[in-house]
C-alpha positions in Angstrom: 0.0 0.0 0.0 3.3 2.7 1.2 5.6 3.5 -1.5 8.8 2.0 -1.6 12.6 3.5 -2.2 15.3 1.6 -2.8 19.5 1.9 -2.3 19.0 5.2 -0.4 22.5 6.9 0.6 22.9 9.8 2.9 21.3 11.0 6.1 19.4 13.8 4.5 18.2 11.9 1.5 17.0 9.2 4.3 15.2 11.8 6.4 13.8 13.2 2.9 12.4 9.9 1.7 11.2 8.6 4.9 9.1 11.5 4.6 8.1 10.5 1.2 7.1 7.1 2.7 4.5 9.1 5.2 3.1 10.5 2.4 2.3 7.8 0.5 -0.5 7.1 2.7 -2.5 9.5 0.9 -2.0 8.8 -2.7 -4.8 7.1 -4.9 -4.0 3.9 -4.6 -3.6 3.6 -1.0 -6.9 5.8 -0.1 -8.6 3.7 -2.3 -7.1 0.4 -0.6 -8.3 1.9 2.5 -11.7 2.6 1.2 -11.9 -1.6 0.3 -10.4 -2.6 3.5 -13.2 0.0 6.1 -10.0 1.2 7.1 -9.7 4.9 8.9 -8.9 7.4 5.8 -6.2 9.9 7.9 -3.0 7.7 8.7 -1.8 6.0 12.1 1.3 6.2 13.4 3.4 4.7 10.4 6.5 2.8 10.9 9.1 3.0 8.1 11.7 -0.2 7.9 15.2 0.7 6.8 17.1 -2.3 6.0 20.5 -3.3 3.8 20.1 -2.7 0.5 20.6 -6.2 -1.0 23.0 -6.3 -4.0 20.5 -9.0 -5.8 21.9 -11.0 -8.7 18.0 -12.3 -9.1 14.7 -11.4 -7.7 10.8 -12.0 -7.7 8.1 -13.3 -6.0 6.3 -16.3 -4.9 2.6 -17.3 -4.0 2.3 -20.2 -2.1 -1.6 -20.7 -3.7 -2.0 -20.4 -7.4 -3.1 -16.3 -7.4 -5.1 -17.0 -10.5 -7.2 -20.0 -9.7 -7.1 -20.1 -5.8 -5.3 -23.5 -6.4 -3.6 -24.3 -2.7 -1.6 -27.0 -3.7 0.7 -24.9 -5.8 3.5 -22.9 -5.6 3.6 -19.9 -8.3 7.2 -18.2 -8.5 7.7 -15.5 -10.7 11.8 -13.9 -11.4 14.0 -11.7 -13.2 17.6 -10.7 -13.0 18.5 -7.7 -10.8 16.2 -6.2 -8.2 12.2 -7.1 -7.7 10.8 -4.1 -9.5 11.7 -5.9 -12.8 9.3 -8.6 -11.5 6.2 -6.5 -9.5 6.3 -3.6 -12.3 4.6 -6.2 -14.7 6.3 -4.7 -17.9 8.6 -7.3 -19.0 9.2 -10.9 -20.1 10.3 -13.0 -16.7 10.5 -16.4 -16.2 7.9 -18.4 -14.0 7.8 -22.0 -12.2 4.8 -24.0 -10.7 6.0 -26.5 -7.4 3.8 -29.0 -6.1 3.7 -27.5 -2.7 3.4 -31.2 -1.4 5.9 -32.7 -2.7 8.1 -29.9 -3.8 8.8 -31.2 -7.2 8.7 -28.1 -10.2 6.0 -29.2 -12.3 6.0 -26.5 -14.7 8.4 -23.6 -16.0 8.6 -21.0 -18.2 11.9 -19.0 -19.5 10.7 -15.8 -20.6 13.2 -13.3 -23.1 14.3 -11.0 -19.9 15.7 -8.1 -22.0 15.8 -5.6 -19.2 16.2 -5.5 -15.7 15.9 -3.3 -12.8 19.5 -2.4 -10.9 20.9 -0.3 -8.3 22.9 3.1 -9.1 23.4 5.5 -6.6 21.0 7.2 -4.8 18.5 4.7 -6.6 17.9 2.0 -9.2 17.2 2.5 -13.2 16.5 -0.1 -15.7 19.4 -1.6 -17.7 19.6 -3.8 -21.3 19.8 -7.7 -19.4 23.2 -8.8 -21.5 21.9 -11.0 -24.5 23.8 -14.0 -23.0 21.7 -14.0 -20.2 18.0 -12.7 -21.9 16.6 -16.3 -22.7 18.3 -18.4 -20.0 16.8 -19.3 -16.6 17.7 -16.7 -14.1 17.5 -19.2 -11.2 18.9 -23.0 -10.5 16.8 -25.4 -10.0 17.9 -25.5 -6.8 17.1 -22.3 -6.2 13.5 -22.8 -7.3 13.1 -25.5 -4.7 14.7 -23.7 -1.8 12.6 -20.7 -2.7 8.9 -23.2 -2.5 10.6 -25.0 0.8 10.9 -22.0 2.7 7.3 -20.3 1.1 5.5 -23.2 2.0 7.3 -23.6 5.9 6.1 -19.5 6.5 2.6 -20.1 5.4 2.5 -23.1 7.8 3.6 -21.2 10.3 1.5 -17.9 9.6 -1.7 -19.9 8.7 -2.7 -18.6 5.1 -1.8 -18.5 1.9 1.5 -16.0 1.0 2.6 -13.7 -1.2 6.7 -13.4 -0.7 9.5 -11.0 -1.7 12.7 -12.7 -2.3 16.2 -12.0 -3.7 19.2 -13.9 -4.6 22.3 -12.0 -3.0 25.6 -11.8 -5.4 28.8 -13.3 -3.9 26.9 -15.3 -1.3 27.2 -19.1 -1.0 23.9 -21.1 -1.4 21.4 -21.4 -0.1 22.8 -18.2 2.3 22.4 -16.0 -0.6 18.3 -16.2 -0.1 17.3 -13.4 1.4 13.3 -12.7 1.8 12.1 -9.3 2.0 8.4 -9.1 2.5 5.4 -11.8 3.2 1.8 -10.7 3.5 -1.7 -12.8 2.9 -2.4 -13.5 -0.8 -4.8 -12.6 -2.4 -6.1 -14.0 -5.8 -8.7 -13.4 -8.1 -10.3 -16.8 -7.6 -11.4 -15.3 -3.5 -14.8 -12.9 -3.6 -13.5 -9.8 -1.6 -15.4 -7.0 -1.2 -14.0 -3.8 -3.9 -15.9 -0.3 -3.5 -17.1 1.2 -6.5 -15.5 4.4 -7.4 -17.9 6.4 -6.3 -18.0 4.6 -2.8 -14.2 5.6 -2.7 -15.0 9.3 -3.6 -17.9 9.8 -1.0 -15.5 8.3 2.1 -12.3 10.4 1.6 -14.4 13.7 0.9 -16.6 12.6 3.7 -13.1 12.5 5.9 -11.3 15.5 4.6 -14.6 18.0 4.9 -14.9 17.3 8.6 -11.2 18.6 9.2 -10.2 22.2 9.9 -7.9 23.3 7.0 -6.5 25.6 9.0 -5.4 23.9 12.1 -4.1 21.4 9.6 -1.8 24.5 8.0 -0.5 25.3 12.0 -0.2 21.9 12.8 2.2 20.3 9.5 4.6 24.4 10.7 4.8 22.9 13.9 5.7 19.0 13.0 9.6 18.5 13.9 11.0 15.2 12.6 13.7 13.5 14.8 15.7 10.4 13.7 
């Protein structure tokens, strides 16, 4: 739902795009999550995670129930070279693998043409030509694939429901301590019947919020807010 910055150097740019973060609770697309979810409009107290930037040789994600058809005894993991945006952002060719979550056996791949990827520069990350050497082979092991469903299905018998993971393969790291995950949250899929406001739902409840609030003590309130790290 928050935005999310990545390979962020410096304690001002920190402090500037923790800030950015905060903010994020307001734009479309989490104020309409918020609407779906009955959740309060104006923003708790929001925690911001700061963690390593990974230097990722390969990333993506993984769904321990098949996202498409509900199917819970499958394991859907989607991957790219680089970083995970080249994955989540949904605009290019990656490669994809089905596990049978019972037996952890791949029963299905797919090698997609990877032709770019997402990497970290300074300050940041920026899309990059993948090397044509490397744009039509797998960019995980097999291996890989099965230590990635081993660990996806242990967390979702230990959290109780279906996943949807982060993961990354570090660079220089020994298998299988080069795994690193970076996110889990419940999955969702198009198969399950949630509830999703009309747009004109979501229009009435954050006007509904926003006209009940003083736009001027707002106005004194964000010259008075001090930010200490």
């Amino acid at each position: 739902m928050f935005e999310t910055y990545l390979n962020v150097t410096g304690e001002n740019e920190l402090i500037a795009t923790v800030k950015k973060v905060w903010s994020s609770s307001y734009t479309p697309r989490a104020l309409a999550f918020k609407v779906n979810k009955r959740l309060p409009i104006m923003a708790d107290k929001l925690g911001v995670a700061i963690v390593k930037m990974v230097n990722a040789r390969s990333s993506g994600i993984c769904f321990t129930i098949d996202p498409v058809t509900g199917d819970n005894s499958k394991i859907i993991i989607e991957a790219n070279w680089g970083l995970g945006e080249g994955v989540v952002s949904g605009s290019e060719s990656i490669d994809a693998f089905i596990v049978d979550k019972n037996e952890l056996k791949i029963i299905g791949s797919h090698v997609g043409k990877k032709s770019k990827c997402v990497v970290q520069v300074d300050n940041g990350a920026r899309w990059v030509n993948v090397p044509s050497n490397m744009q039509n082979i797998a960019c995980l092991a097999m291996e890989e694939v099965v230590e990635i469903a081993k660990t996806a299905k242990s967390t979702e018998e230990k959290l109780g429901c279906p996943q949807d993971m982060e993961w990354a393969f570090e660079e220089g790291v020994p298998f299988p301590n080069n795994l690193l995950w970076l996110q889990t949250r419940p999955a969702k899929s198009a198969y399950s019947k949630a509830h999703t406001a009309s747009s004109a739902e979501v229009a009435d409840r954050i006007t509904s919020t926003f006209r009940e609030i003083d736009v001027s003590k707002i106005k004194g309130r964000l010259k008075a807010i001090k930010f200490k790290f």
